[in-house]
C-alpha positions as CSV (number, residue, x, y, z in Angstrom):
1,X,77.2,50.7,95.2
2,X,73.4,50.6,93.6
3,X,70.7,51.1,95.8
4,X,67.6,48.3,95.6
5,X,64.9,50.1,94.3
6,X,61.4,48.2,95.2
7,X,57.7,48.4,94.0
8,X,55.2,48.5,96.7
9,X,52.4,45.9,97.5
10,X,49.5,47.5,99.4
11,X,47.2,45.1,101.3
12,X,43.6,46.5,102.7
13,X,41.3,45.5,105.0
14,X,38.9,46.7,107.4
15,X,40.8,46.8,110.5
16,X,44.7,46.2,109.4
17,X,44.8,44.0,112.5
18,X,44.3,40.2,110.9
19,X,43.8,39.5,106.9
20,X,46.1,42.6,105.7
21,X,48.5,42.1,108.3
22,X,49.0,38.3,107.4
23,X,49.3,39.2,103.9
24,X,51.8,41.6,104.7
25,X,54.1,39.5,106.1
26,X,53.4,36.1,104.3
27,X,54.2,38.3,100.5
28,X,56.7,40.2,101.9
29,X,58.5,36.7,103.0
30,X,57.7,34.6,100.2
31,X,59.1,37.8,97.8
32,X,62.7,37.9,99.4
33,X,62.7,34.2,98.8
34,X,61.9,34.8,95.6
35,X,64.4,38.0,95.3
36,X,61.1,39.8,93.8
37,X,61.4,43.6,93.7
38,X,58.4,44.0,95.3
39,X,57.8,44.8,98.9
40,X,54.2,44.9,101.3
41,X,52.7,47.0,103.4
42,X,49.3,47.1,104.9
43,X,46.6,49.9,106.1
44,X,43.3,49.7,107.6
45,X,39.7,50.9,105.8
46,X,38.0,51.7,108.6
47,X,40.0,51.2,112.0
48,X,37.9,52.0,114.4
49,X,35.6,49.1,113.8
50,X,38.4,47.3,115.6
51,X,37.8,48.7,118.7
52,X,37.7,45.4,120.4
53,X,41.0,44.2,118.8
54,X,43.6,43.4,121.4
55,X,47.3,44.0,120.6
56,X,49.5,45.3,117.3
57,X,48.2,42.4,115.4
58,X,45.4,39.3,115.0
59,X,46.0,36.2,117.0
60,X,45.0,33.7,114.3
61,X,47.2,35.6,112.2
62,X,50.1,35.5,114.2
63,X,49.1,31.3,114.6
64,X,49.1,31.3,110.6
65,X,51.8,32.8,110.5
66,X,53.5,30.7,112.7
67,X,51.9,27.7,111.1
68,X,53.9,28.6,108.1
69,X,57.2,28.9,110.1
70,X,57.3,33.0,110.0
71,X,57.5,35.1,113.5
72,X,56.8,38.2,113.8
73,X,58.9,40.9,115.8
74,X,58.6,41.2,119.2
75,X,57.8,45.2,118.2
76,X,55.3,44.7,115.9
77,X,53.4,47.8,115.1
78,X,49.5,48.7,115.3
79,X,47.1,48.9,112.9
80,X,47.2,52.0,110.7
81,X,44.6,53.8,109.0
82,X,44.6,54.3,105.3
83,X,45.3,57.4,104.0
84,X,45.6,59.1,100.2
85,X,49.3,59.2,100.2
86,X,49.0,55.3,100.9
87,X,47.5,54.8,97.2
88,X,49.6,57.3,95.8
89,X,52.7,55.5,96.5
90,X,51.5,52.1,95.8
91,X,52.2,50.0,92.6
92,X,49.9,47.7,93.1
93,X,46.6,47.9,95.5
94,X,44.6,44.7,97.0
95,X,41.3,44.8,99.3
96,X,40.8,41.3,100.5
97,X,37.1,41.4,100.5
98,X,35.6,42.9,97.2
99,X,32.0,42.7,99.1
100,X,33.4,44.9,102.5
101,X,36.2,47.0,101.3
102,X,34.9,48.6,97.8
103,X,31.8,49.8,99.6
104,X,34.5,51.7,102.0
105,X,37.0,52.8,99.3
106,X,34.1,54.5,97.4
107,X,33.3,56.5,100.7
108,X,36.7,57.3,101.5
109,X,39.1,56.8,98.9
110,X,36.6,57.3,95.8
111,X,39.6,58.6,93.3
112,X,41.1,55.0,93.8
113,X,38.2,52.8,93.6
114,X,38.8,51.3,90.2
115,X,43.2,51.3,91.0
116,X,42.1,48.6,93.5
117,X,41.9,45.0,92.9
118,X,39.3,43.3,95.0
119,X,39.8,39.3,96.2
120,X,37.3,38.0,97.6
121,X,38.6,36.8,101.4
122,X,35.8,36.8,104.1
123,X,36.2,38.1,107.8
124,X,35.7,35.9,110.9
125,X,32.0,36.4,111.2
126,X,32.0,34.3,107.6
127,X,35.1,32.6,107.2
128,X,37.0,30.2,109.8
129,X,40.7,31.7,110.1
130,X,42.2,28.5,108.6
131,X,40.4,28.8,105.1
132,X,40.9,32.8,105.1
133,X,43.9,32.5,105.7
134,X,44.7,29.7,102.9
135,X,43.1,31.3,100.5
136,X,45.0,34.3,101.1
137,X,48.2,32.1,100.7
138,X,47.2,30.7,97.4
139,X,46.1,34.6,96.2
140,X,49.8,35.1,96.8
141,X,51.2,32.5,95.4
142,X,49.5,33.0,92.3
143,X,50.2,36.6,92.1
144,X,54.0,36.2,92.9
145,X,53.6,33.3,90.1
146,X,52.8,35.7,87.6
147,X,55.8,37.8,87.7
């Protein structure tokens, strides 16, 4: 019996609660689909600038999630906070908003600034959910596309 060995995806954002957490689960779906040897996982920059989040993950990305026919389990867990190993043990690193997260990734993960690959997806206070969230589908799509 072999044993799958997988490379790891690891989505950031600010708060791990909404853009990373969508991203998360929308690669990590369309990748079995695909039988990709890749896997996602997602950590928070700066968690406790989501103080005011309510619950283990967004509501408009659970909605855009659903919208895409995914669910997510009843135990779903709560945001987590970035850490070094989390880089270490990624193969491949996205920030979803070059113009938020690099500034944070230079304060606190400076060795790994230039490992991560920025996109450029804005937060609520920019973007409605609906466009963040589709252009975080077609990021996906193009990057599952190229393997």
């Amino acid at each position: 019996m072999t044993t799958q060995t997988y490379k790891k995806i690891l989505f950031l954002c600010t708060g791990n609660y909404y853009r990373s957490r969508f991203s998360e689960h929308l690669f990590n779906t369309l990748a079995l689909e695909k039988e990709l040897d890749w896997w996602a996982d997602s950590r928070g920059l700066a968690i406790e600038r989501g103080r005011d989040n309510v619950g283990a993950i967004s509501p408009h990305a659970l909605q855009g999630l659903r919208e895409r026919g995914l669910t997510v389990p009843d135990d779903e867990r709560f945001p987590r906070q970035a850490i070094d190993a989390d880089f270490a043990t990624a193969d491949k690193i996205i920030a979803l908003d070059e113009h938020e997260h690099r500034p944070l990734v230079e304060k606190r993960f400076p060795q790994w600034v230039d490992t991560v690959e920025y996109w450029v997806v804005h937060d609520l206070d920019q973007t409605f959910p609906p466009l963040a969230l589709m252009q975080i589908e077609q990021h996906i799509i193009q990057l599952i596309g190229n393997w």
